[in-house]
C-alpha positions in Angstrom: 98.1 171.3 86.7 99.9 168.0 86.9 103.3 169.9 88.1 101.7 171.7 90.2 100.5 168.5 91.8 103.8 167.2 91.9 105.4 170.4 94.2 102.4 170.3 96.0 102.4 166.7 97.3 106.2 167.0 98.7 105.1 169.4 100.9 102.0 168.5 102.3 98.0 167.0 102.1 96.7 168.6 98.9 93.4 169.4 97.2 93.3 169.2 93.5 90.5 170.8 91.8 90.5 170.8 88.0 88.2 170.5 85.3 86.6 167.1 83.7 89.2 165.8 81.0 92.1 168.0 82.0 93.9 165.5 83.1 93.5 164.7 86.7 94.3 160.8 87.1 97.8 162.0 86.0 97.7 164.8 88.1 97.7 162.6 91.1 99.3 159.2 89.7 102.6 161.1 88.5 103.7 162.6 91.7 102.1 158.7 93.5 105.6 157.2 91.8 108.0 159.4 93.8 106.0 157.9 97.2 106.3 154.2 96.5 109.0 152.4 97.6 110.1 148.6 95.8 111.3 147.4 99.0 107.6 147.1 100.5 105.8 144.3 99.8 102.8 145.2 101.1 100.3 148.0 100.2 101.4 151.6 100.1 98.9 153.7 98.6 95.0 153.6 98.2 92.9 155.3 95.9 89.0 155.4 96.9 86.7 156.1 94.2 83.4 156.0 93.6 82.3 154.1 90.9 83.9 150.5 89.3 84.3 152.0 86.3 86.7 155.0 87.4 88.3 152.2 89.6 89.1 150.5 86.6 89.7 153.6 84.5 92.5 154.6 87.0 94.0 150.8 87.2 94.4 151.1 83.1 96.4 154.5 83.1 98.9 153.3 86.2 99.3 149.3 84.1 100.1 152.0 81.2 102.7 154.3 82.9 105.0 151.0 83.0 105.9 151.6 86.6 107.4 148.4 87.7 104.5 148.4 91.0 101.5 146.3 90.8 98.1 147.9 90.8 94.6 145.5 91.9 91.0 146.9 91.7 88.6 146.0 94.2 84.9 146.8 93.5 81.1 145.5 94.2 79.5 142.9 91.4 83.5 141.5 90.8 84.3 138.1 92.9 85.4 138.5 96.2 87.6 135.5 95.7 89.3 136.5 93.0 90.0 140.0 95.1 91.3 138.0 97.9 93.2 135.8 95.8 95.1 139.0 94.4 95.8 140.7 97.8 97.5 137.1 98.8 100.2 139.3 96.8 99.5 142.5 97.7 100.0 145.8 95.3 101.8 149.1 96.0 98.4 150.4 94.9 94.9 149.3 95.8 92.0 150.8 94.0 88.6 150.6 95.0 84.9 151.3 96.0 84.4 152.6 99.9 81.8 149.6 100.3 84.4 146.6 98.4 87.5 148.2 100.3 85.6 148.4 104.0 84.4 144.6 103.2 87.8 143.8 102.8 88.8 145.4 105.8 86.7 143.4 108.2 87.8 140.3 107.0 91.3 141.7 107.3 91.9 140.6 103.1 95.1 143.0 103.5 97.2 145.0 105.9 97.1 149.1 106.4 100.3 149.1 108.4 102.3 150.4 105.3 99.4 152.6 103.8 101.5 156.2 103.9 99.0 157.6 101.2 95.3 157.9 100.8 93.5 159.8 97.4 90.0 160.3 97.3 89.3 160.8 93.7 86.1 162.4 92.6 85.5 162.5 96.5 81.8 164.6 96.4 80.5 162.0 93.9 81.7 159.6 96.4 79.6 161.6 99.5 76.7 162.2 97.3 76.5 158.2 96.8 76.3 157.6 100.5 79.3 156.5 101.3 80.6 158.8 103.6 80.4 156.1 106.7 82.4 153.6 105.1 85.1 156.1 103.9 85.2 157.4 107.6 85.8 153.6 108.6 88.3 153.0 106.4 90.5 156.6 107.1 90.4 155.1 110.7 91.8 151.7 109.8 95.0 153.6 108.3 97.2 154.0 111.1 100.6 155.0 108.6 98.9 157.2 106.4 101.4 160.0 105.8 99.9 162.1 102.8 96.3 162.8 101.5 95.4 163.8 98.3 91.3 164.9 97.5 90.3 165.3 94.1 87.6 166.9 92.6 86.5 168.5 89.6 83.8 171.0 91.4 84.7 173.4 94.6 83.3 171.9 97.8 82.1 174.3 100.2 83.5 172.2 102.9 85.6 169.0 103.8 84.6 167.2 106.3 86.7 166.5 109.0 86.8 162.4 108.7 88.9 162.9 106.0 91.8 164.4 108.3 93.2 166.3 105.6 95.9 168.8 107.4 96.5 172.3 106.3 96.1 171.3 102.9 97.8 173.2 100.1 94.7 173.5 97.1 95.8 173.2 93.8 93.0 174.9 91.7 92.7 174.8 88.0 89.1 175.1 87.6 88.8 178.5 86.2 92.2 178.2 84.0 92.1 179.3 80.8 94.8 177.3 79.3 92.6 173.9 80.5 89.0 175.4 79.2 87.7 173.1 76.9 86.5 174.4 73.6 83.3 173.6 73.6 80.2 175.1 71.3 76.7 175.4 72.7 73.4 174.9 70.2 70.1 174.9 71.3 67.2 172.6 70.1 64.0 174.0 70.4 61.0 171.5 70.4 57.3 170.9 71.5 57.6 167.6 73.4 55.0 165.8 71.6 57.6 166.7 68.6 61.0 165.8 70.8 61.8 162.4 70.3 61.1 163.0 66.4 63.7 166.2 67.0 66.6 164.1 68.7 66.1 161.7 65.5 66.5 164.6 63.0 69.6 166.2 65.5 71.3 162.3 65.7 71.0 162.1 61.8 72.3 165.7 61.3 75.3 164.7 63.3 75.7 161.7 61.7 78.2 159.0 62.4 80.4 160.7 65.7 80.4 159.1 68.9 77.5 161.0 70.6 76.1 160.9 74.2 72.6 161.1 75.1 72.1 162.4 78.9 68.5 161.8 80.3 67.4 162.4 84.1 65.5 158.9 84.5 66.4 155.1 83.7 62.6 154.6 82.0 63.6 157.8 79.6 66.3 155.7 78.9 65.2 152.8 77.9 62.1 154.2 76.2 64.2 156.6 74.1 66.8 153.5 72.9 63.8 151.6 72.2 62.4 154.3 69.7 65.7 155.0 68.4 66.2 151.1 67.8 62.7 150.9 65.8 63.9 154.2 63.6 67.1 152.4 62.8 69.5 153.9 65.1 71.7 151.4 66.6 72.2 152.3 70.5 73.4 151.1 73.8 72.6 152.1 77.2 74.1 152.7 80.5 72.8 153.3 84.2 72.7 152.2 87.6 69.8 149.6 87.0 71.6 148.0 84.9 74.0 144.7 85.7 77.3 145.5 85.9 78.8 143.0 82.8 75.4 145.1 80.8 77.0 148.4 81.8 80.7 147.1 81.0 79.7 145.7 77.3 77.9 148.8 76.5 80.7 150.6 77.2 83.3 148.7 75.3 81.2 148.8 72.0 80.8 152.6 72.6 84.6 153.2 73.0 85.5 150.4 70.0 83.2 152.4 67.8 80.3 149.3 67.3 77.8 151.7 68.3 78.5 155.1 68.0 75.1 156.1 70.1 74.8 155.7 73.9 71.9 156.8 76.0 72.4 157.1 79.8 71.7 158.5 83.4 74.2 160.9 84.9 75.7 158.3 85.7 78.1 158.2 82.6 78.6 162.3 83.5 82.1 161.3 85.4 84.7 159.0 86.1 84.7 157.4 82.7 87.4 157.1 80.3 85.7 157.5 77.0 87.9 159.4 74.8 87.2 161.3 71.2 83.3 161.9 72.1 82.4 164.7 70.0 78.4 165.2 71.0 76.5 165.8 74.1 73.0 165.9 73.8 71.2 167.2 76.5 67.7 165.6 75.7 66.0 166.1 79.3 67.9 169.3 81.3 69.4 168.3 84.4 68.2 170.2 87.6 71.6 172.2 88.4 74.6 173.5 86.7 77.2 170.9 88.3 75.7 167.8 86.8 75.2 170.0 83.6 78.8 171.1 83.8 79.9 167.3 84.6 78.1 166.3 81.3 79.5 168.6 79.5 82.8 167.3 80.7 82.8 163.9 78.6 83.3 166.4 75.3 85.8 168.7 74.2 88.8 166.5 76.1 92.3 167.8 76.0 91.7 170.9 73.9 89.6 168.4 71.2 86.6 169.7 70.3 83.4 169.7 71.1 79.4 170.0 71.4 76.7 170.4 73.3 73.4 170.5 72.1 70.2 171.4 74.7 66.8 170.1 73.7 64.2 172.9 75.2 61.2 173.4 74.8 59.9 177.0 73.5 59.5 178.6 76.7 62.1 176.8 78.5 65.3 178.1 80.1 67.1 176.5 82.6 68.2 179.3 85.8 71.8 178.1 85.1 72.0 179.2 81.8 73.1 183.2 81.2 72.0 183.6 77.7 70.4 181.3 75.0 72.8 179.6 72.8 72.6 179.8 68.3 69.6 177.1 67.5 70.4 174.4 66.0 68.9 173.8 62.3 67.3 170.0 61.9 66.6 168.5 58.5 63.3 168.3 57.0 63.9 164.8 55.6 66.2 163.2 57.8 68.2 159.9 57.3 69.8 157.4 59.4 73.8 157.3 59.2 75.3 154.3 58.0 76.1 151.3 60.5 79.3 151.7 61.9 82.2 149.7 60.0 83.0 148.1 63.3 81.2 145.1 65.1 82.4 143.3 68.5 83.7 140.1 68.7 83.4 137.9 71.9 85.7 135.5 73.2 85.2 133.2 76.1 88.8 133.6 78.0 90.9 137.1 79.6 93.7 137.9 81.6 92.8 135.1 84.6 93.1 132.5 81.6 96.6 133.5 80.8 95.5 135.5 77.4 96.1 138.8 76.8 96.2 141.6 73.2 98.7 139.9 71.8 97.7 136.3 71.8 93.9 137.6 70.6 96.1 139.7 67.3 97.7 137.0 66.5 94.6 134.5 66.5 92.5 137.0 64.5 95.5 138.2 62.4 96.8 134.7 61.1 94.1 132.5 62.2 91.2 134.6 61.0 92.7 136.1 58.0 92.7 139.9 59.0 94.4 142.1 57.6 96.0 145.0 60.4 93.3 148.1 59.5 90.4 145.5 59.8 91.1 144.4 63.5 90.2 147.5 65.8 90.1 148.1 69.9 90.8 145.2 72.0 89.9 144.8 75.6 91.0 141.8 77.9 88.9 141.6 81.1 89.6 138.7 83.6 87.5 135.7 82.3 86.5 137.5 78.7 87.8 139.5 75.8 86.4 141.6 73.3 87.5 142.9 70.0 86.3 145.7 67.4 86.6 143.7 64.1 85.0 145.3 60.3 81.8 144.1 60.3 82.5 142.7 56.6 84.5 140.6 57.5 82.7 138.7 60.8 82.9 134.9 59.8 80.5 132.6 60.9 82.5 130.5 63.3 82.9 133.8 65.2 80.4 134.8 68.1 79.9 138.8 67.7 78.4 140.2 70.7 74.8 140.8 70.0 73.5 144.6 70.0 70.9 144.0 71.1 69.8 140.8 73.4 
C-alpha cells in the first residue's frame, strides 16, 4: 500500500483507501519527503485532520522518520500563542484541525504561497464533524497547491468538489488480503439487567491485556467506569465531553500500561495511535457497520492479533452482522486481575521548558535509583511530562498522577 502511494503521488492527486492500522500515516508521509524541498523556508505541505489527537499522532511518526524538516501541530484547547510563536519559524509541514488552521488563516499566523501539497487524512470523519466550510475556506486560501492526497479508511460515495481533487488516481487496499487483520469474533449473550455484571466476568476472563470498551453515549460511560471502579477494576475514560488535558492523561496511562482498561465514545474508534490493544468490547452495538468496522480497527494492528467481543442480548442481532459469532464462556466466580505493575509519574516541565526523554532517564535513573526494566513509557508534552514507573518502587517525594481525581 505504501509503494503504491509513492508511484501514485508522482503522477497525480491520489485517493488512498486502506484499512484501520495498515499503515496509512506512512502511506502518505513516505512519498511527502520526495515533495519537500530544504531551500523553502516557509510552509510546504499541510495535513488537515480531524481530531488533536490524530494531529499529534501524525506530528510523532514524521519527528520519528528523522527527516531533517520541521513539523508544528495546530489544534483547538492548545494556546494560540504558543502556535503563533511556532509559525514565527515556519515548518515544511503544518498539521492541524480545519477550525485551528482557518483561525490561523484570518489572522494571517503563516503564508500559503509555498503550500504545493494538501492531505486530508481521515477526510469523512473530518465532513461528518462539520467541518466541511472551514476546509472549503482553507482549499481556497492555497493558491500553490500542486498535489492532493485524500485519505480514508471507508469508500466514500462521493467527493465533493471543494476539495478540487483532479482526476485522481485511487489507491484501494480495503479489501486486500495481505492487510486483513486477524481478528476473532465472540459473542456475549446477556439479559441487560445481568450486563454490567457480564462485562465484569468478560474483563476478568481476559484478564490483564489492554482492552477497549466502546459504548454509544458519554453517561454509559461514565456510569460503566464508575461500577467498574467500585468492583475493583481500575479504568479511565475518554470522550468528547471531556477536557482535552482529561482526554490526553487518560490516554498516556492507557498506552504506558497504568491502566490497562479504557471506556469510551466512538470517539477513540479512529485516528489514534494506541498500539498492542488486544480486546474490543463491544458493550452497547453501534448503529451501522462503519463505526463497528472503525472499532474494530484499534485491534488486530499490523498482522497482531486480535478480539472482538459483542455484548447482545438473547434476541439481538445487529442487520450488519451475517452470521452469529462462537459465544463467549464467562466464569461463574470471577476475579479481578492484578493492578498493573506500572503507575504514572508526573512532572511539572516538557519540551517548551527545554526537557526532553533523556534528561527525565537520567533524573529517574541516577537520581531516583531505578534500575532500566523498572522505568517504562515516557511522554514529553510542551509544559509537562509523564512517565510509566513500577508501582513498587513510587517514592514519596514523587507526585504519581492520580487515577482517579
Amino acid at each position: 500500500m505504501q509503494e503504491a502511494a509513492m508511484s501514485a503521488i508522482k503522477k497525480s492527486d491520489v485517493i488512498l483507501l486502506s484499512p484501520t492500522g495498515s499503515g496509512k500515516t506512512l502511506g502518505f508521509l513516505l512519498p511527502l519527503l520526495g515533495l519537500l524541498n530544504k531551500s523553502i523556508p516557509t510552509v510546504q505541505t499541510l495535513i488537515l485532520v480531524p481530531s488533536r489527537e490524530l494531529a499529534l499522532q501524525i506530528e510523532q511518526v514524521f519527528r520519528a522518520m528523522g527527516s531533517g524538516f520541521k513539523v508544528n501541530c495546530c489544534y483547538g484547547g492548545h494556546p494560540v500563542k504558543v502556535e503563533r510563536n511556532n509559525l514565527s519559524e515556519p515548518p515544511a509541514v503544518l498539521i492541524g484541525t480545519p477550525g485551528r488552521i482557518s483561525h490561523h488563516l484570518r489572522r494571517e499566523s503563516f503564508s500559503t504561497k509555498t503550500i504545493h501539497t494538501l492531505i486530508l487524512d481521515e477526510f469523512d470523519k473530518s465532513l461528518e464533524f462539520g467541518f466541511q466550510d472551514d476546509m472549503e475556506y482553507i482549499i481556497k486560501q492555497l493558491p500553490a497547491l500542486k498535489k492532493r492526497m485524500l485519505i480514508s479508511a471507508t469508500q466514500m460515495e462521493e467527493i465533493p468538489s471543494f476539495t478540487g481533487l483532479v482526476k485522481p488516481v485511487q489507491v484501494d487496499f480495503l479489501s486486500n488480503a495481505a492487510i486483513a487483520p486477524d481478528l476473532k469474533y465472540k459473542v456475549v449473550i446477556s439479559e441487560a439487567a445481568d450486563k454490567l455484571n457480564a462485562l465484569f466476568a468478560l474483563v476478568c476472563k481476559i484478564g490483564s491485556n489492554a482492552t477497549l470498551i466502546f459504548c454509544n453515549h458519554r453517561d454509559a460511560v461514565e456510569r460503566i467506569s464508575e461500577l467498574l471502579w467500585i468492583k475493583g477494576l481500575p479504568n479511565d475514560i475518554f470522550h468528547g465531553g471531556m477536557e482535552q488535558e482529561d482526554r490526553e492523561r487518560a490516554l498516556l496511562k492507557f498506552r504506558n500500561g497504568s491502566h490497562r482498561i479504557l471506556i469510551t465514545t466512538d470517539m477513540a474508534s479512529r485516528g489514534l495511535d494506541i498500539p498492542e490493544i488486544e480486546h474490543v468490547v463491544h458493550y452497547q452495538m453501534p448503529h451501522n457497520e462503519e463505526a463497528f468496522l472503525h472499532r474494530n480497527g484499534r485491534t488486530a494492528r499490523m498482522h497482531a492479533k486480535g478480539t472482538a467481543y459483542l455484548m447482545l442480548a438473547p434476541d439481538e442481532k445487529p442487520v450488519y452482522l451475517t452470521e452469529m459469532p462462537e459465544q463467549e464462556t464467562l466464569p461463574e466466580n470471577p476475579k479481578p486481575p492484578k493492578p498493573s505493575p506500572w503507575s504514572t509519574l508526573y512532572i511539572a516541565a516538557g519540551k517548551k521548558d527545554k526537557v526532553n526523554k533523556v534528561d527525565i532517564v537520567g533524573l529517574l535513573l541516577k537520581k531516583g535509583g531505578l534500575d532500566k526494566d523498572e522505568l517504562g513509557l515516557i511522554e514529553v508534552l510542551d509544559y509537562s511530562s509523564y512517565a510509566a514507573v513500577k508501582r513498587n518502587k513510587m517514592n514519596s517525594w514523587w507526585t504519581p498522577l492520580k487515577a482517579r481525581k
